[in-house]
Every structure is written in structure tokens, then in C-alpha cells.
N, C-alpha and C positions, 0 to 999 in steps of 0.2 A: 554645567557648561553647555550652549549651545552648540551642534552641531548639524553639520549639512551631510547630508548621506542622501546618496542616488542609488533606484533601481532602474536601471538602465536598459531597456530593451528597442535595438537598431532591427526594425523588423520591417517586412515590406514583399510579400507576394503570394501567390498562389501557383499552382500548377494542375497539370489534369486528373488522372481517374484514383489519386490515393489521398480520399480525406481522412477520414478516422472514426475510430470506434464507435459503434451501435450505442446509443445514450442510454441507458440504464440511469440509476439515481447520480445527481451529478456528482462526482467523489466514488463512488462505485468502479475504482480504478486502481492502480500499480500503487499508490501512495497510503496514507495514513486512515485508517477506520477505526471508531472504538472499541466496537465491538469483537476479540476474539481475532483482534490481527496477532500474528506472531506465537498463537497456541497452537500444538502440536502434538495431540496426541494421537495414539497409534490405534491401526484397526486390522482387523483379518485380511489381505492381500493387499493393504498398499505399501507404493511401491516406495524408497527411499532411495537415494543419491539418484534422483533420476536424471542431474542435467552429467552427468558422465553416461561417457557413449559407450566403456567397456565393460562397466559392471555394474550392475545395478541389482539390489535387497527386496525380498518381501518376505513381509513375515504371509506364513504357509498358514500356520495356524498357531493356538496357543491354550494349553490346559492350566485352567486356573486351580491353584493349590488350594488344599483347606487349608483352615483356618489352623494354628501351630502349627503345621508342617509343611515338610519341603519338596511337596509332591507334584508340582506347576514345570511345567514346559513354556519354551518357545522354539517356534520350527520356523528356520528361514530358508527360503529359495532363493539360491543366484544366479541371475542371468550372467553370463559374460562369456567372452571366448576362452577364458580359461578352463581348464581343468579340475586343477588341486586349488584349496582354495583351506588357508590359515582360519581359524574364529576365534574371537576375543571375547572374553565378557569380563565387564569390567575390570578391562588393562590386561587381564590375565588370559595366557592360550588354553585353548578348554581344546579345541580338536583341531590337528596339525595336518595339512594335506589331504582335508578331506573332501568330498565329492560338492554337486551345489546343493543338497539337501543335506539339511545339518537342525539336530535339533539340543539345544540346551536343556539337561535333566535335573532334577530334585531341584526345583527350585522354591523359595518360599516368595509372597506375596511379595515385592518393594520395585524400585528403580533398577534399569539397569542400561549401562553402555555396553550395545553389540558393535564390533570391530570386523568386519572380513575382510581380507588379504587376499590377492591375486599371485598366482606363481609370477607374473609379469609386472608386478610392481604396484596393479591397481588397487583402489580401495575402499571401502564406504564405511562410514560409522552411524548411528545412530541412537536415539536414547530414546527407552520406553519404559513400560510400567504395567505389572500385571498384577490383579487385587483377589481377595481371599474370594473362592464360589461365590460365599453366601453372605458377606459379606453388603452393604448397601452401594452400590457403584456413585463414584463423584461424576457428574454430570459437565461437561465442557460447557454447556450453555450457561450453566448458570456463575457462569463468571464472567467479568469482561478482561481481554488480555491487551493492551495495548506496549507495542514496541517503547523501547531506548530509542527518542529523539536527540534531543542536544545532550541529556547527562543518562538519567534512570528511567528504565520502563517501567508499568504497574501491573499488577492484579489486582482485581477488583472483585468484592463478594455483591452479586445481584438480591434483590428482595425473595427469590424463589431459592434462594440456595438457603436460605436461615426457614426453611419450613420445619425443620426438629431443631434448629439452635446447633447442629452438628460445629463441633471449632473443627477447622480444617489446618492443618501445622505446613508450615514452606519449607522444605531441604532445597541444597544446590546439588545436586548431582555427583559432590562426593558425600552426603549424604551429612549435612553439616545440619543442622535444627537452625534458621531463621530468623523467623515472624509464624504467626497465627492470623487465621480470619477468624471471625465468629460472627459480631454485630451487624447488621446492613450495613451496605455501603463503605465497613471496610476495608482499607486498598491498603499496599504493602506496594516499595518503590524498590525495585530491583536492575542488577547492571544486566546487560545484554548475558544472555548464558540458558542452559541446562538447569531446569528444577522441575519439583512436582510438589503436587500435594498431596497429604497423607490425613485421613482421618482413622481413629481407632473406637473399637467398640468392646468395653471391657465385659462384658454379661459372655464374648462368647471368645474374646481374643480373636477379633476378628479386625482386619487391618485395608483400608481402598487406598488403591494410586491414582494418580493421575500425572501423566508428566505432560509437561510443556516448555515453551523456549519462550524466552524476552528476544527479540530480533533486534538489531541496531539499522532504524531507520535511516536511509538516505537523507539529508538533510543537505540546505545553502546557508551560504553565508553574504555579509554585506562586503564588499559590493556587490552587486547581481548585474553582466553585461553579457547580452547573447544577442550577437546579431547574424544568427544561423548559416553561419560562411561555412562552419565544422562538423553540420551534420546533414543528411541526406534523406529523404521521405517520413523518418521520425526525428520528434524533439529529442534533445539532448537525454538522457536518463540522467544526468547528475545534474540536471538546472528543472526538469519538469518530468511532472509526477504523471503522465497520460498519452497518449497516444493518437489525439483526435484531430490535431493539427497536421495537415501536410507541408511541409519543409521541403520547397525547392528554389531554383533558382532563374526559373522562367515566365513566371504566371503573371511577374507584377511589369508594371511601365514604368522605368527608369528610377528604380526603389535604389536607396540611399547606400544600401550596403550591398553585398552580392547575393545573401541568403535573403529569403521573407519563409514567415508562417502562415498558410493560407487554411481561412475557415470557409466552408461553403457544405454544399448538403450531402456528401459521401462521407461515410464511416470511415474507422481506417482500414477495412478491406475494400475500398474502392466503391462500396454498395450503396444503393442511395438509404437515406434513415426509412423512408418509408414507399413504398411499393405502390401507386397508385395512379387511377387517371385523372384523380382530381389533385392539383397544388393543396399539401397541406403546409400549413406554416407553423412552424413551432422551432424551440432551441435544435440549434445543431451543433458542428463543430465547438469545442472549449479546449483553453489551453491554461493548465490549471502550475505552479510553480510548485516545486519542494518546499518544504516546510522549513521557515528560516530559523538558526537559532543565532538570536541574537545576544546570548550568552553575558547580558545585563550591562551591554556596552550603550543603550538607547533607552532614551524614554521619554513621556508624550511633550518635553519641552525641547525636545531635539527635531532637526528640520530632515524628514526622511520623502520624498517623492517618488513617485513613479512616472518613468518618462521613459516615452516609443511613439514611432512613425507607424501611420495608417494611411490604408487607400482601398477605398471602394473600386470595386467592378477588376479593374486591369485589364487584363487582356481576355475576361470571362464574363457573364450576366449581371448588369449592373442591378444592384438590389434595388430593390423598390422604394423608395421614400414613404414617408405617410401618409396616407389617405390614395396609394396611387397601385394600382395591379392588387397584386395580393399581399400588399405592406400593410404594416410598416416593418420594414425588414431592421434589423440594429445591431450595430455594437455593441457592447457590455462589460463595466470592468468590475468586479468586484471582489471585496478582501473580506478575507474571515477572521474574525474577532478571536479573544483569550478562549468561549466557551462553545468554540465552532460554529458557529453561527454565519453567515455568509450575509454582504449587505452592499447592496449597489451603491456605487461610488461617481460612475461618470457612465455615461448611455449616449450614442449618436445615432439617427438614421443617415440615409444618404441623402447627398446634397444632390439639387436637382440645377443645372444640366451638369454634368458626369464630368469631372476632371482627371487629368495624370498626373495630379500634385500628391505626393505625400504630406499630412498635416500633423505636424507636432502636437503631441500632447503630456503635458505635465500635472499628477496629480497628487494633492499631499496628502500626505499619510496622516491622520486627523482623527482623535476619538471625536465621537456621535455623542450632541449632549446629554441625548435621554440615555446611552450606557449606566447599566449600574456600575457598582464603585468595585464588583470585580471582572468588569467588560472592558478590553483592551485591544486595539492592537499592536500594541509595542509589547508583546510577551514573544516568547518563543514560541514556537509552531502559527506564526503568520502566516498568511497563503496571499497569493493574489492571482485569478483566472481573466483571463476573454471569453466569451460568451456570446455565441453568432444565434441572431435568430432570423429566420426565413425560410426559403422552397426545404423540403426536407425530400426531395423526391431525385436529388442527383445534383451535378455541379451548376449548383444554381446560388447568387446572390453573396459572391463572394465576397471575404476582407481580407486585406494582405498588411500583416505585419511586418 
């Protein structure tokens, strides 16, 4: 069945001194990475539950057991204004009312959930994992951990983790047996949650952890309509994945809706990208979308578009057109395919002489014919971004969404 589906974006301005984040790799951001997003293992003083303001975990330090026995620590510090303070390990109260240094004794190698309690109701939990001395340590790098998008997150065994063939086994954290890695490259598809892996070494009965978390990605859906009336110097966090757009309500001339997203050449702490007395030009402001799941209701014979209002200059430095000052300054829209791949879609400079019209643009959603036969973007975790190029040196060469 054919069908017509819109992304819809009512956009339209700029404002002054807060564009957005310092460019690093582009996607080097709040959203989706292959590598190692959502793994979570534990080290000597860091800190956990840190976005609570009354109590917050570190582990102090930790004695790893030998190999058979149960002679392993974990020592956690609590900040908070409390006093007395409950500890839990796994479910269970191990020390009742005790001070913020507290250390868990006779332990053996595996997983474990640390729980503290506040006399005041606060809390923090955590999951970790301590592995025999002598045992060979599981390396975080050599895996890739990618979050729960639309259904299951994965792990993945990299080519440097099969350097002995070691099979590495998956628990969940109430310590249920899984899946196994071994082979290159293979990946294990799990829900958002608590696990680790475990390999064993039977010459000496020696047993490595490692825990980690599947996260559940922030994710959109179709319809996609933001015409930034609801948010205020940053994008939405539940419609886009970054911080590099300024969102106001004054920059643009007579923009179609109350809000616009304005790109030009400040980060999002107001800073220009680059620091100089000569105009450098390169990528600046981008305004990247959450990863769609489109949950197998769409596919490449369905009519999907993207459609938003644009305006050069406003009420700020009209960018350059091409061949003119230090242009060609541009627009840029482009979407990321099934295998993350990013691929320019539609590109504008500016039109010479400078108007206050905002100009409609619709663009369809279209696999590319050189795609191979598993290149798509009608899969889940589509993206689609802006992409401002020009003055990198302050609010120079703006575009208003």
C-alpha cells in the first residue's frame, strides 16, 4: 500500500550569542554511537547516581579475590547529607545504619547489585563486577556495545577480543546464563537492562567479569512536527539528538511560526568555533534528529518527505553566496542510510540580493540507486540533519529554520 507520510519541520530564525556545541566528529553527540555507547563498567572512584543532588556512590576501592575464594572487597563512599546510611548487595541488607564508608567482605569473583539508602529516603543503586587477581581481565574495548533503539540493543565481539578464542558467556544480572560470544563479529541482541560477561579459565578455576548496561535509546516517531514554539536556546531532547542549534524566537524576519532554529558560527556555549583574525570557513552549526523507529510500518514504495521553511541572513550576516567574500557559505540536508553512512540530499547557498521570504522545501525520502541490497533508508534508526557551512569565527552567516 502506498503511502504519504511527512517530516515536518515549521522552522524559521536565529537569535544572538548561543549557537551550539564545539564540532567534534559530526554525531560525536547526546545520541546514537557504535562504539561502546551504553557500556558501563566500573573503576576505582567513580562516581554513580551522580545526577541526584543528595547522595551520590563511589566505589573507594576494591580487593580482588583469588581465584576459589571469597576473599574480594568492595569499599564504597557516600557523599550526602545524611548520616546513617542502609547497604544492600544483591537485594539483601548486608550493613544497617552504617556510616558513608562501608566496605563489602568475603566476596568471590561475579556481579553484583550495590543498593544504599539514606536515613532521608534517598538512594542509589548500581551494578558492578569484580574478577579473580590473576585471573586475564575482559577488556571494555574490545567490544562494541550499542543501546535498545526501537526493540533490542547488542554486543558485539571485536576482531581483537578473539586474540586466544577466549568464549565470553552473557548473564542478566540476576545471573541467568544467556548467549555466548566466541567467533568474530559475534553480536548477541539484548533488552535494555543489567548484564555482564563472564569468561572462565579451567587450569586454574579462575573466573573475569565484566558488567555493563543495554541503555534504551531516545528514539521518534512518524509523524515528526517541530516548529520550536516549545522550546527555548536548546532543541527539543525528545525530537533531536544535539545541541548545536540556537532556538529562539527573534533572529528571523517574519518566520512562519513563533520558534526558528538558528545555525551560524557560535557553539552552544556562545563561543565562536574558531578563534582567529583571519575568516575561516568550514561546517558549523548542525541540527541532527533522533533516530526514527519506524517499527516496519514504511517501506521504499511508500511516499515519506521532509518538509521545512528556510531563511538566510534575518535579522544577522547575510552569508555569502558562491564565488562571493569568503563563500560559498551553505545549507545542507542530509540523511543516514541502514549502515550509518550519511549522504547529501539537497544543499543551497544564498540567493543574491538577500530577501525576508522564507522558502519551502520538500524533500523525498528516496533510496540512492548505487545502494547496495542492504543500504536503506527506510530502516529503523534513520536520522536526518542541517548542516551550516561558513565564518566559523562568531555569529556569522546565519540560517533560520
Amino acid at each position: 500500500m502506498n503511502k504519504i507520510l511527512l517530516i515536518v519541520l515549521l522552522f524559521a530564525g536565529i537569535s544572538q550569542l548561543q549557537a551550539q556545541e564545539q564540532v567534534q566528529a559530526l554525531g560525536a553527540n547526546k545520541g546514537y554511537e557504535t562504539s561502546n555507547v551504553g557500556q558501563r563498567s566500573v573503576g576505582i572512584g567513580e562516581g554513580f547516581c551522580d545526577d541526584r543532588i543528595y547522595l551520590v556512590a563511589v566505589i573507594e576501592s576494591t580487593v580482588l579475590p583469588s581465584c576459589t575464594a571469597d576473599d574480594g572487597s568492595i569499599t564504597i563512599k557516600t557523599h550526602s547529607n545524611d548520616f546513617d546510611f542502609d547497604y544492600y548487595l544483591n537485594g539483601n541488607l548486608i550493613g544497617e545504619d552504617e556510616g558513608d564508608l562501608y566496605t563489602f567482605e568475603n566476596l568471590p569473583a561475579g556481579a553484583y547489585t550495590v543498593r544504599i539508602e539514606g536515613s532521608t529516603g534517598e538512594s542509589c543503586e548500581f551494578f558492578t563486577a569484580i574478577t579473580n587477581a590473576t585471573a586475564p581481565p575482559i577488556y571494555e574495548e574490545l567490544f562494541e556495545f550499542t543501546p535498545a533503539r526501537c526493540a533490542q540493543g547488542r554486543v558485539k565481539k571485536s576482531p581483537a577480543a578473539d586474540v586466544q578464542g577466549t568464549k565470553f558467556y552473557i548473564h542478566d544480572r540476576n545471573n541467568v546464563l544467556l548467549d555466548s560470544l566466541q567467533l568474530v563479529f559475534t553480536q548477541v541482541f539484548l533488552d535494555p537492562g543489567d548484564y555482564y560477561l563472564r569468561s572462565f579459565y579451567p587450569a586454574d578455576s579462575c573466573e573475569a567479569f565484566l558488567a555493563f548496561k543495554i541503555e534504551r535509546e531516545i528514539h521518534t516517531e512518524l509523524p515528526f512536527i517541530d516548529d520550536f514554539s516549545n522550546s527555548f536556546v536548546y532543541p527539543a531532547d525528545a525530537r533531536w539528538e544535539d545541541d548545536f542549534a540556537y532556538i529562539n524566537q527573534t533572529f528571523a524576519v517574519n518566520p512562519p511560526s513563533i520558534g526558528v532554529a538558528t545555525l551560524d558560527g557560535l557553539n552552544e556555549q556562545g563561543l565562536p568555533y574558531v578563534v582567529s583574525s583571519d575568516f575561516q570557513t568550514g561546517t558549523t552549526d548542525h541540527l541532527t534528529s533522533r533516530p526514527f523507529c519506524f517499527n516496519g510500518m514504511i517501506d521504499p514504495a511508500d511516499s515519506l518527505y521532509l518538509s521545512f521553511y528556510y531563511q538566510a541572513k534575518g535579522l544577522g550576516d547575510f552569508p555569502n553566496p558562491s564565488g562571493s567574500g569568503n563563500g560559498p557559505d551553505s545549507l545542507i540536508v542530509e540523511f543516514k542510510d541502514s549502515e550509518e553512512g550519511w549522504h547529501e540530499v539537497w544543499a543551497t547557498d544564498a540567493a543574491t540580493p538577500p530577501t525576508d521570504k522564507f522558502d519551502l522545501v520538500k524533500i523525498p525520502v528516496l533510496d540512492f540507486p548505487e545502494f547496495t541490497s542492504t543500504q536503506t533508508f527506510f530502516d529503523d534508526g534513520f536520522q536526518f540533519r542541517f548542516r551550516a557551512v561558513g565564518a566559523q569565527n562568531g555569529l556569522l552567516d546565519p540560517w533560520h529554520l
